[in-house]
C-alpha positions as CSV (number, residue, x, y, z in Angstrom):
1,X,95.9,127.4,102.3
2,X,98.8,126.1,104.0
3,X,100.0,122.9,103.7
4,X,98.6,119.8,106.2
5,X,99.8,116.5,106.9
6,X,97.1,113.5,105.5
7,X,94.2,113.9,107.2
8,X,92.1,110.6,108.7
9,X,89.6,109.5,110.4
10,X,90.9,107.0,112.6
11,X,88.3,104.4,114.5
12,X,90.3,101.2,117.0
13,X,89.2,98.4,118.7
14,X,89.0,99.2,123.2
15,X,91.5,96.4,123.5
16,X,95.3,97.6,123.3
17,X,97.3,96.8,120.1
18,X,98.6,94.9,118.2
19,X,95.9,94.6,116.3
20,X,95.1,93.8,112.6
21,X,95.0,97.7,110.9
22,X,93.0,98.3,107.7
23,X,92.8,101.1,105.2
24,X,89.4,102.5,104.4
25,X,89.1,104.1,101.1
26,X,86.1,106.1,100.4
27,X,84.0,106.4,97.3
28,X,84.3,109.4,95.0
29,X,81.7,111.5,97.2
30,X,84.4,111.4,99.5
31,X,84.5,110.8,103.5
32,X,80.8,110.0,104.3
33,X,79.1,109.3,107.2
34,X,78.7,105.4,106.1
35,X,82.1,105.4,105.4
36,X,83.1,106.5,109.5
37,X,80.3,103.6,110.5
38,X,81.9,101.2,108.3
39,X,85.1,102.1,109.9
40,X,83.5,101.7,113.5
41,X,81.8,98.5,112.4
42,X,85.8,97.6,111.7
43,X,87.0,98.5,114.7
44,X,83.9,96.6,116.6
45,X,85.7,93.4,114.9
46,X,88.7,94.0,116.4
47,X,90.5,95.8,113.2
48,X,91.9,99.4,113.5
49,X,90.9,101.5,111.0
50,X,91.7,104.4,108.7
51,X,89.9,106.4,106.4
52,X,92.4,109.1,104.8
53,X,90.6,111.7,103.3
54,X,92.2,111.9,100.0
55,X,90.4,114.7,98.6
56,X,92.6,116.9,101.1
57,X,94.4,118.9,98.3
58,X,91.6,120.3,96.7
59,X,89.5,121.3,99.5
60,X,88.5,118.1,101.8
61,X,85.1,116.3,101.2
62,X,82.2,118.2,99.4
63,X,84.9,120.8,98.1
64,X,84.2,120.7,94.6
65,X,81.8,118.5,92.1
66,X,82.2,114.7,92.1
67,X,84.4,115.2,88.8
68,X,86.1,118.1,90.1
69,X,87.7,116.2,93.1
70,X,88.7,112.9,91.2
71,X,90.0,115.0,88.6
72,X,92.2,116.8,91.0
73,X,93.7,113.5,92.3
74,X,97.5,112.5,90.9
75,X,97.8,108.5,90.9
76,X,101.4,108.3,92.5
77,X,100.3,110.8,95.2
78,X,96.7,108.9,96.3
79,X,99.3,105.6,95.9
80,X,101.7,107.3,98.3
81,X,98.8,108.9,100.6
82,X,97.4,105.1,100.9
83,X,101.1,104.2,102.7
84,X,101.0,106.9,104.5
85,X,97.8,105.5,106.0
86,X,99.3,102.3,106.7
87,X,101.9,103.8,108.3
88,X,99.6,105.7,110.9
89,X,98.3,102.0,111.7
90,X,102.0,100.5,112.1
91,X,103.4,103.2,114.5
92,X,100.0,103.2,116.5
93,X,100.8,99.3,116.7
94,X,99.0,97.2,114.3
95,X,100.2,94.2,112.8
96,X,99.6,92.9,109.1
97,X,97.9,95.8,107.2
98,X,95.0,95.5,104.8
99,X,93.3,97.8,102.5
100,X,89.6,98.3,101.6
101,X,87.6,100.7,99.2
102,X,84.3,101.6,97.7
103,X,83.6,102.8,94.2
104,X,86.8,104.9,93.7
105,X,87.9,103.6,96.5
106,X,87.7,99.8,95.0
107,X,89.8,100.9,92.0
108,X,92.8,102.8,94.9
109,X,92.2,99.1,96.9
110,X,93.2,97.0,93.5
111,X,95.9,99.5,92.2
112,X,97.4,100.1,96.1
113,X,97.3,95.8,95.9
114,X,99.4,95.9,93.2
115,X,102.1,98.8,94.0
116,X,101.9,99.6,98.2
117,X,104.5,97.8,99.9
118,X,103.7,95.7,103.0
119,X,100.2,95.1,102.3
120,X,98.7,91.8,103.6
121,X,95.4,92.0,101.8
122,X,93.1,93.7,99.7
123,X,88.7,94.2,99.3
124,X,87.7,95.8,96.8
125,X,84.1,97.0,96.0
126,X,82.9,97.3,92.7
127,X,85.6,99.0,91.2
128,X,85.5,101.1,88.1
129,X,88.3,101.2,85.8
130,X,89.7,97.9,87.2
131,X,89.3,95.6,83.8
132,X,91.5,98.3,82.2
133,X,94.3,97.8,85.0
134,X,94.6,94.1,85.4
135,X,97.5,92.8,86.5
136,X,99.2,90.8,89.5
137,X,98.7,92.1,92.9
138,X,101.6,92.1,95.3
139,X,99.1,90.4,98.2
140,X,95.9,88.3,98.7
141,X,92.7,90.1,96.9
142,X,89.4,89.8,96.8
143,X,87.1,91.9,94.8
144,X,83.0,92.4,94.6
145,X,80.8,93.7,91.9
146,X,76.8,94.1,91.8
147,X,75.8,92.2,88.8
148,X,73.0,94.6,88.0
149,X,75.6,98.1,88.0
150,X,74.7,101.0,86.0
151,X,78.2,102.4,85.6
152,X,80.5,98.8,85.6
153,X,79.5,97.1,82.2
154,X,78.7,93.1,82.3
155,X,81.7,92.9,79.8
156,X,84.3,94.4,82.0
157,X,83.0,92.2,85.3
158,X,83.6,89.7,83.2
159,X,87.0,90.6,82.5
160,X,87.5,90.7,86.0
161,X,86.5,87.6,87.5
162,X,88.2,86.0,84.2
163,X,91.6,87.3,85.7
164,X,90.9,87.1,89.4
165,X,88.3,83.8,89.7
166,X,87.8,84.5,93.5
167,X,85.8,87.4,92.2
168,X,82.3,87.4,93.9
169,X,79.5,89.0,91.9
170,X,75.9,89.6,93.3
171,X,73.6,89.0,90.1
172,X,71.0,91.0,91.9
173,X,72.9,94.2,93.7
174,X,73.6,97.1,91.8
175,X,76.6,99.8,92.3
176,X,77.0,101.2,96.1
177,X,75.2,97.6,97.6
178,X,77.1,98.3,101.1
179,X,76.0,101.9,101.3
180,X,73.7,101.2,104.4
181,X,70.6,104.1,104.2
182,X,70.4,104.4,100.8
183,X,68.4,103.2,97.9
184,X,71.4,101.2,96.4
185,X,71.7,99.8,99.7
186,X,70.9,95.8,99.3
187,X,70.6,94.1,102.7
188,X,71.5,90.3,101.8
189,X,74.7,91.0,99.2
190,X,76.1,93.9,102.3
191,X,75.8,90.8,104.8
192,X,77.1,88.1,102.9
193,X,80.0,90.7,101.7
194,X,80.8,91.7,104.8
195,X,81.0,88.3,106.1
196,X,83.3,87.3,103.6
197,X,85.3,90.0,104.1
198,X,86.0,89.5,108.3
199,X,86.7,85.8,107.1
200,X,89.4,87.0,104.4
201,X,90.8,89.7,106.6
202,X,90.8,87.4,109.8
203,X,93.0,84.6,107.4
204,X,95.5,86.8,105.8
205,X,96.2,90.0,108.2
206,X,99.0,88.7,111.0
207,X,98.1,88.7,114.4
208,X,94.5,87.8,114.5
């Protein structure tokens, strides 16, 4: 296979830039349909955004087993893939740059806060892996958990919201909370999540 630039899916507002850009990091099933609404949803709010398909290398989306493809990614490389994201956004005219991810893509959001220059702010969702990586991110972050989540221990939220206090935690929602249409799906943490999030975006991304 030859090679290809960073592929994206790539959803803006109808009004011309600037705008506020963020990038959309999927989960480790890689670019799903939820993920494109999400995006649209974005956009609807007046935020470019951009979904990179990091799985690119190995195939694209649905390539290879869940393990397979997040086995196959190399840490510097997603880092660098994530700036090359934000890049689209800058040269299509967006101003301030934020970052956003789900499951995988809420451990990328937390390590891209910490080591992605020219980020303006960072939402991560539930995250695992992140207790084990804690350390001081280079902009404004915010991070959720479900406080009922098979796969991120009670233990390692804790250690989370120990070092980052602004943590919010649904007692209630369990992993994937903002996948809309599925069973892990919960209504009232996805609203009051994504509320918070517009609000946290709207404060710390220039030019909105």
């Amino acid at each position: 296979m030859a090679d290809i630039s960073l592929p994206y899916f790539f959803a803006r507002p109808a009004a011309s830039p600037p705008w506020p850009g963020i990038v959309v990091i999927h989960e480790g099933n890689g670019i799903s349909p939820q993920l494109l609404r999400l995006c649209q949803r974005l956009a609807g709010e007046g935020f470019a955004a951009v979904a990179p398909d990091l799985f690119f290398r190995a195939g694209g989306t649905e390539a290879g087993g869940f393990a397979e493809l997040i086995g196959s990614l190399d840490p510097d490389q997603t880092l660098a893939d994530v700036a090359t994201a934000a890049d689209v956004l800058r040269a299509a005219g967006a101003t301030g740059i934020g970052i956003t991810g789900f499951c995988m893509g809420g451990l990328m959001t937390y390590r891209s806060a910490k080591a992605v220059p020219g980020l303006d702010g960072a939402v991560g969702f539930y995250g695992a892996g992140i207790s084990r990586e804690l350390g001081t991110p280079a902009c404004p972050t915010l991070l959720f958990f479900g406080g009922d989540d098979p796969w991120i221990s009670q233990d390692d939220i804790a250690a989370v919201v120990a070092h980052h206090p602004s943590t919010v935690v649904y007692p209630a929602a369990t992993h994937g909370f903002m996948r809309d249409g599925s069973d892990t799906y919960d209504a009232t943490a996805a609203a009051e999540a994504w509320k918070l999030t517009l609000a946290f975006f709207h404060e710390h991304l220039a030019g909105t």
